[in-house]
ZAROPA-539278 format. One record per residue: residue in one letter; x, y, z of N, C-alpha, C in turn. Coordinates in steps of 0.001 Angstrom, whole numbers, padded with zeros to 6 digits, always signed. Layout:
REM residues N
aXYZXYZXYZ ...
This chain:
REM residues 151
x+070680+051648-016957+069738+051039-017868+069558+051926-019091 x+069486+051545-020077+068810+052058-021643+067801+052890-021728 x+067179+053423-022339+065983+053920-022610+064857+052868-023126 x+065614+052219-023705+064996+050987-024822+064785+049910-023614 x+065029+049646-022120+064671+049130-021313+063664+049421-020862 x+063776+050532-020826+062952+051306-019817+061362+051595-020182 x+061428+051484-022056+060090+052288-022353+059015+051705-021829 x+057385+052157-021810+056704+051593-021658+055909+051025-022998 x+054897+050542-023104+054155+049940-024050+052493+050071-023882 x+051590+050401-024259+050820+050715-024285+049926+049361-024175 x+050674+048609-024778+050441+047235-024431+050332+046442-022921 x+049155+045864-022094+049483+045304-020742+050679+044079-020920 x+051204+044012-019633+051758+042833-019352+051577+042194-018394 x+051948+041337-018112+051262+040283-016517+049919+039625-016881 x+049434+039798-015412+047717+039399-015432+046735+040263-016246 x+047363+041326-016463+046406+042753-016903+046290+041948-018356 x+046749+041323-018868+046614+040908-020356+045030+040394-020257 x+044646+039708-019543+043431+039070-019552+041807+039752-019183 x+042470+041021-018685+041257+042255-018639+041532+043156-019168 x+042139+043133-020312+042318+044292-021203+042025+044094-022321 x+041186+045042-023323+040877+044803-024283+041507+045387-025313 x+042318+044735-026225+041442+043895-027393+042421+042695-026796 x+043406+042618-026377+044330+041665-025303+043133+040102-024820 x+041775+040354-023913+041200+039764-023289+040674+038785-025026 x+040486+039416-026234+039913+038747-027200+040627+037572-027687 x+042417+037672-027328+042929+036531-027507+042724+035186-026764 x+041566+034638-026215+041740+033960-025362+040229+033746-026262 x+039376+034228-026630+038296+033841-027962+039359+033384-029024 x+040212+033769-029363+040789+033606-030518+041477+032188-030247 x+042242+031408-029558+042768+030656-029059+041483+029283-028579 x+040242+029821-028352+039524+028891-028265+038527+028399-030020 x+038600+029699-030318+037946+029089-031650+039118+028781-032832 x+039793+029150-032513+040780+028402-033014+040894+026733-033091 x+040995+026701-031419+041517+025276-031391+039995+024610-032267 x+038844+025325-032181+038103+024431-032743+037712+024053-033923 x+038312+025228-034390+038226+025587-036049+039643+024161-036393 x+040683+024184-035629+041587+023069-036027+041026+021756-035508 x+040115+021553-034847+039628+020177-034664+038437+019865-035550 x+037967+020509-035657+036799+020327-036654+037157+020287-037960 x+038318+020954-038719+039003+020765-039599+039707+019207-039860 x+040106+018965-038787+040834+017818-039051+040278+016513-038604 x+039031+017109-038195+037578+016106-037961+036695+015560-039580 x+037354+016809-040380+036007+016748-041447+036675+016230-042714 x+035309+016191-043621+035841+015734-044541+036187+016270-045731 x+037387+016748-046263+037208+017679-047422+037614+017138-048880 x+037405+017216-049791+037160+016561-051003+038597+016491-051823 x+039716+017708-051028+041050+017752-051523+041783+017890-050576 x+042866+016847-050431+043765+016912-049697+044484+018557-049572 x+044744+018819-050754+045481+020136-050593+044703+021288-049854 x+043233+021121-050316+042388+022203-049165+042236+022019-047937 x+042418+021074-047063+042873+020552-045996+044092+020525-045549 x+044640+020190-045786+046193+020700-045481+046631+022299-045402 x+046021+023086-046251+045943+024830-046225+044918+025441-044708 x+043843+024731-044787+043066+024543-043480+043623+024566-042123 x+044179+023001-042275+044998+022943-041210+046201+023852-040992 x+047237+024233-042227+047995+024915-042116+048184+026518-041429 x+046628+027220-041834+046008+027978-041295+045714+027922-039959 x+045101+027401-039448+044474+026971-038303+045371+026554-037255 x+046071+025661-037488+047507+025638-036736+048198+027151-036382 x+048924+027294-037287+050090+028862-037203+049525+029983-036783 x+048116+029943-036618+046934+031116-036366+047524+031209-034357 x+047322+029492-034216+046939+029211-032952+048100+029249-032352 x+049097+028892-032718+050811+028798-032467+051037+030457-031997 x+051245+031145-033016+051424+032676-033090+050735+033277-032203 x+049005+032811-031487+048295+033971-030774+049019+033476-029740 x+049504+031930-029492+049919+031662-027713+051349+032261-027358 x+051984+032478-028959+053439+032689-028421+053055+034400-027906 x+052650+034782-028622+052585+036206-028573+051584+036710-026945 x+050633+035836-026705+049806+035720-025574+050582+035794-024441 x+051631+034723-024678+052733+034749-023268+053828+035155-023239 x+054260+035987-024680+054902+037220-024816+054390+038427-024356 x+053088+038774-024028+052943+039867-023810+053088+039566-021960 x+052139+038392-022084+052218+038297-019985+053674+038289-019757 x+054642+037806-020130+056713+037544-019647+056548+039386-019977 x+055490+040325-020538+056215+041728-020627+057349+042339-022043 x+057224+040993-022739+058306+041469-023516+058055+042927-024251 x+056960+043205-024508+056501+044488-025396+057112+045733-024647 x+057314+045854-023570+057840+047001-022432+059375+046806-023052 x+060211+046325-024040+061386+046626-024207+061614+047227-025665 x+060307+047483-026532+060586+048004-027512+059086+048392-028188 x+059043+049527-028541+057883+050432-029231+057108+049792-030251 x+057997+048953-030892+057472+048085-032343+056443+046922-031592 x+056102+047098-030933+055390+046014-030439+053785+045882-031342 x+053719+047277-030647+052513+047355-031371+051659+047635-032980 x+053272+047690-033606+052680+047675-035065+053183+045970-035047 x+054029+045040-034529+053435+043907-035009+052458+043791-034491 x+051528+043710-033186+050371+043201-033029+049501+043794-034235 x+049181+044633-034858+048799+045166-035930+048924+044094-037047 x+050112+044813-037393+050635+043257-038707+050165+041913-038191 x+050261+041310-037468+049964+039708-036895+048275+039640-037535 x+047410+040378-036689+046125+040543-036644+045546+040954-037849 x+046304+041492-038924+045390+041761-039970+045809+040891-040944 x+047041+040144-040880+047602+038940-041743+046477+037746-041410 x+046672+037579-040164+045263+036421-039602+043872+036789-039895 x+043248+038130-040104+042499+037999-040868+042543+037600-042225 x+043377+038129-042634+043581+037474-043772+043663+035994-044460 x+044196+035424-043246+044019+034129-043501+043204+033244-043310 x+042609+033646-042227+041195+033160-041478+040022+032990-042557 x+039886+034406-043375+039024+034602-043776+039149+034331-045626 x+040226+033717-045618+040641+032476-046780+040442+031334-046090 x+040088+030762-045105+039362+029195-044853+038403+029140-044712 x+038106+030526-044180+036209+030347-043642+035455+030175-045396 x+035849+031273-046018+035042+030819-047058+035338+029724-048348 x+036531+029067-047863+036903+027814-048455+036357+026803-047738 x+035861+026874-046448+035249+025714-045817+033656+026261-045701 x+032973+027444-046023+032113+027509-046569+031531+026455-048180 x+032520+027156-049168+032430+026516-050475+032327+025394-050149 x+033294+024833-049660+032935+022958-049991+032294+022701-048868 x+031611+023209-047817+030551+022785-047453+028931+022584-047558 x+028688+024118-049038+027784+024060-049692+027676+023114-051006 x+028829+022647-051423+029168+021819-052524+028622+020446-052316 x+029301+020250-050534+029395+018778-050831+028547+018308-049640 x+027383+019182-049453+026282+019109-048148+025431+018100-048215 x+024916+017874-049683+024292+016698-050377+025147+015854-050407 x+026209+015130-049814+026084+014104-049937+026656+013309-048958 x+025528+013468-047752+024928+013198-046501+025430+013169-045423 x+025841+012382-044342+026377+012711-042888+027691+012815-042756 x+028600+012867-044307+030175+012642-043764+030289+014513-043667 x+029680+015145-044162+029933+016599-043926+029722+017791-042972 x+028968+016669-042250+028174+017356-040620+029156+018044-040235 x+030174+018002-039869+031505+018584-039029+031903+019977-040251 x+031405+019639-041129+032066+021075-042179+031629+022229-041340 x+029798+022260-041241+028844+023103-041338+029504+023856-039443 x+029501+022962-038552+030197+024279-037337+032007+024336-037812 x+032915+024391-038482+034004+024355-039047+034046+025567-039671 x+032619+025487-040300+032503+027125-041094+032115+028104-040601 x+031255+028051-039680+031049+028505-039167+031605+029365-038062 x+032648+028342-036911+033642+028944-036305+034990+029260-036944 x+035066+029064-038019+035995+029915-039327+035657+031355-038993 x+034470+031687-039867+033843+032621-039901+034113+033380-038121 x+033466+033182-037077+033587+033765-036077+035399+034013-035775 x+035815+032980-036124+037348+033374-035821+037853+034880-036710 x+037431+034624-037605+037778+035592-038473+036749+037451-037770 x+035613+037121-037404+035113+038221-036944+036206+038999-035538 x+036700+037765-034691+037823+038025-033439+038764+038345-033896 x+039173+038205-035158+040647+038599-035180+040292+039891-035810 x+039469+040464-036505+038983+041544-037258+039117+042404-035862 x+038115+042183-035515+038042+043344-034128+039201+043435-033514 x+039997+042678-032877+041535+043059-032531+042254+044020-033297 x+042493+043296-034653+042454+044070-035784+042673+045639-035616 x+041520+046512-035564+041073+046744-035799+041032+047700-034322 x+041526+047233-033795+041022+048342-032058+043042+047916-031672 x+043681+047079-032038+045225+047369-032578+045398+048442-033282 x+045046+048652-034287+045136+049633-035359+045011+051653-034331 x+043906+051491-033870+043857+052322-033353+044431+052380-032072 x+045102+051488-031106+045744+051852-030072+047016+052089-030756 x+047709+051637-031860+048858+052185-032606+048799+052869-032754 x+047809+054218-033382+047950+055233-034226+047624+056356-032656 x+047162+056266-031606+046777+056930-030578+048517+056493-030109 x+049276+055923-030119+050685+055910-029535+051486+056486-029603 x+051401+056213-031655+052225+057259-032543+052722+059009-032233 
């Protein structure tokens, strides 16, 4: 066998993914997700194109945490060191993006609040924007430092 087989990863694999932290946060992330994409595509937004970026967001957010979710349980991270600067990169790009809808579905939910019950669905949309964006921060963010403690 390789070395590059063999390494370990600082990263869990298996069941351990789901009691390990910042690992256990993907499974917040994956739920406010899905809701941040239903409530998105529940609501009503005043431009097609800001909706479609929404969704676009919100989708690839949710795609990426499951592939990577059941990439880590199959173990794949145990065959190469880089694992953990993408979980890094992944997590601070998704903040990034997260936190370009939350306050785009903020804005036009303060815009267009007045004018009456078609916007109900904005106000938790923005809200679990916003919280999505706080989950991926903290991963973020406790990634960052299980990388640099690896290094």
């Amino acid at each position: 066998m390789s070395a590059a087989a063999t390494s370990t990863s600082p990263i869990p694999s298996g069941c351990k993914v789901f009691t390990s932290f910042p690992e256990v946060l993907m499974i917040g992330e994956l739920v406010i997700g899905g809701l941040v994409w239903i409530l998105v595509a529940s609501s009503k937004i005043p431009s097609p194109d800001l909706q479609g970026w929404l969704m676009f967001v919100s989708v690839s957010c949710f795609i990426v945490t499951t592939l990577l979710l059941i990439s880590y349980m199959v173990g794949v991270q145990n065959s190469s060191s880089s694992w953990t600067a993408l979980d890094v990169i992944y997590h601070i790009a998704a903040v990034a993006l997260y936190l370009s809808i939350a306050v785009q579905e903020a804005r036009d939910t303060r815009l267009f609040l007045g004018d009456g019950n078609i916007y109900k669905l904005n106000i938790p949309a923005s809200v679990f924007s916003f919280l999505g964006t706080l989950l991926y921060t903290i991963h973020a963010v406790l990634s960052a430092l299980r990388w640099k403690s690896s290094s």
